[in-house]
C-alpha positions as CSV (number, residue, x, y, z in Angstrom):
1,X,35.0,85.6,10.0
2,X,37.0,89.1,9.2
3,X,36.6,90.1,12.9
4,X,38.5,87.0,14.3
5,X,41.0,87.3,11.5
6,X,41.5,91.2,12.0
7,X,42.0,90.4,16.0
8,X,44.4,87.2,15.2
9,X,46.9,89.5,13.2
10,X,47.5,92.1,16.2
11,X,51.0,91.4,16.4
12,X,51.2,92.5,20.2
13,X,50.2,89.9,23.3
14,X,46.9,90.3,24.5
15,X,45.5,89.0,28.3
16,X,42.5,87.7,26.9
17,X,41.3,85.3,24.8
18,X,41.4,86.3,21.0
19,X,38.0,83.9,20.2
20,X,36.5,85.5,22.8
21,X,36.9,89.0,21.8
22,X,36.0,88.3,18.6
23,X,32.7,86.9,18.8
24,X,31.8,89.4,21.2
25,X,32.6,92.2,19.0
26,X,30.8,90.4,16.6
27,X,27.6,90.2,18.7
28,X,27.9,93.6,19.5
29,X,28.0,94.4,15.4
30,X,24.6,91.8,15.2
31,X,23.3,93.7,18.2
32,X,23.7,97.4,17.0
33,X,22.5,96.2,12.9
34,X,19.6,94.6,14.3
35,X,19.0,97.4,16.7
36,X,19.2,99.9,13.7
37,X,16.8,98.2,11.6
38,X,14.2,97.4,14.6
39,X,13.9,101.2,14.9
40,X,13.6,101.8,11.1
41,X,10.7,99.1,11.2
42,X,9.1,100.7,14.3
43,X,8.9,103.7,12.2
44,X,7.3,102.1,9.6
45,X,4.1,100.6,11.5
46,X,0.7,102.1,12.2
47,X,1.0,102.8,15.7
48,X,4.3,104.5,15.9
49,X,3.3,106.7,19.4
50,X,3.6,103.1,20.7
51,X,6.3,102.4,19.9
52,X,8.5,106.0,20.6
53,X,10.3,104.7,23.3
54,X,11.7,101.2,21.5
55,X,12.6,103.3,18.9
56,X,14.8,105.7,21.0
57,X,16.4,102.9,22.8
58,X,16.9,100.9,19.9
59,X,19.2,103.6,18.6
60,X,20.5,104.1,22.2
61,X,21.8,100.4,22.1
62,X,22.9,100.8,18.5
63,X,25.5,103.5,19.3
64,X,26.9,102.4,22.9
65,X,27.3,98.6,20.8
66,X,29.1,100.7,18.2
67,X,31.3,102.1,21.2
68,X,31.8,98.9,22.8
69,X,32.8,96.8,19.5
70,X,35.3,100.0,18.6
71,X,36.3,99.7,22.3
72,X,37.3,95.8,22.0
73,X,38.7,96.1,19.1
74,X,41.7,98.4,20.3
75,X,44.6,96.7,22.4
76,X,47.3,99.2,22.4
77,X,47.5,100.8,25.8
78,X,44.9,98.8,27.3
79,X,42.7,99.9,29.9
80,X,41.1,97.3,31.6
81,X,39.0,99.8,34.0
82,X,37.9,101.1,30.4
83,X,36.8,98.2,29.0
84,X,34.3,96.7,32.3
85,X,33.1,100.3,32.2
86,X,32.0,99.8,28.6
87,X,30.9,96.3,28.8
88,X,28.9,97.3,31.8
89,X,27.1,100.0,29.9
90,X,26.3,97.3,27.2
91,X,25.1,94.9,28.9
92,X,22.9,97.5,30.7
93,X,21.7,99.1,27.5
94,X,21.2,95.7,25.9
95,X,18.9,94.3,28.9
96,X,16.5,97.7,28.6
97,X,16.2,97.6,25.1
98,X,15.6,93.6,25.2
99,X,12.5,94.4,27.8
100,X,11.4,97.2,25.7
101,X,11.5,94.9,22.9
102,X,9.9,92.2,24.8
103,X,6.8,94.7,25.2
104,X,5.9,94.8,21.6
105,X,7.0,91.5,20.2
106,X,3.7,89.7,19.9
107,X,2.8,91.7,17.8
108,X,5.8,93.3,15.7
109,X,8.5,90.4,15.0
110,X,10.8,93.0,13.9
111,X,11.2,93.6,17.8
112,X,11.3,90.0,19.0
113,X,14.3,89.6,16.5
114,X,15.5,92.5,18.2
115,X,14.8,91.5,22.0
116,X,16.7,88.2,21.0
117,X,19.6,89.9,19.6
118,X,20.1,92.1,22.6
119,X,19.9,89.0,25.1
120,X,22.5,87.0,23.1
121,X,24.9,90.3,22.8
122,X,24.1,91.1,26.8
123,X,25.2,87.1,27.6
124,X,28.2,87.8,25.6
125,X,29.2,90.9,26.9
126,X,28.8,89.3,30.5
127,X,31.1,86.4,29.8
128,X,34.0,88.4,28.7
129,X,33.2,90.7,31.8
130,X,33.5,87.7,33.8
131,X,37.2,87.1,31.8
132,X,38.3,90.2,32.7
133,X,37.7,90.5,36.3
């Protein structure tokens, strides 16, 4: 996996446990791909008025798991007070655009793929929460 590789070769100590970072950061890369191409399907269906607010917070989550991953990824001059701030706004973002999700995946798969990425990158995000504080 080239994320827990990149994050082994930081030369520096770092408080937390390397695994750990990595597959979160790699969650949050599933997360925001998955959110990307939920929206892209969404505007592809027949009944895309339905469907206007998944789309706008799948790209919501997309960019704030961008943020996070980039966030995690950094250890020089690290801000713990930073990093729960982020994390928090993930896990938020991820849980609203799961139960948006949730509300159409009966009948679009694209967005129970979606729901189910955003719970497993939300769980992750919590547990390294929980390692920080």
């Amino acid at each position: 996996m080239p994320v827990r590789e990149m994050i082994d070769t930081y030369p520096a100590e770092i408080n937390l446990d390397r695994g750990q970072i990595a597959d979160t950061v790699q969650a949050l890369v599933d997360c925001a791909e998955t959110c990307t191409a939920c929206a892209d399907a969404c505007l592809s269906e027949q009944d895309i008025d339905r469907l206007r607010k998944c789309v706008r917070t799948d790209l919501d989550c997309a960019d704030i798991c961008e943020a996070t991953a980039r966030v995690l990824s950094r250890h020089t001059g690290y801000d713990a007070n930073i990093t729960r701030a982020q994390l928090q706004a993930c896990i938020q973002a991820c849980t609203s655009c799961a139960e948006e999700c949730e509300r159409h995946a009966d009948l679009h798969e694209h967005c129970r793929l979606c729901a189910q990425a955003c719970r497993n990158c939300a769980s992750a995000c919590q547990r390294l929460l929980d390692a920080i504080s």
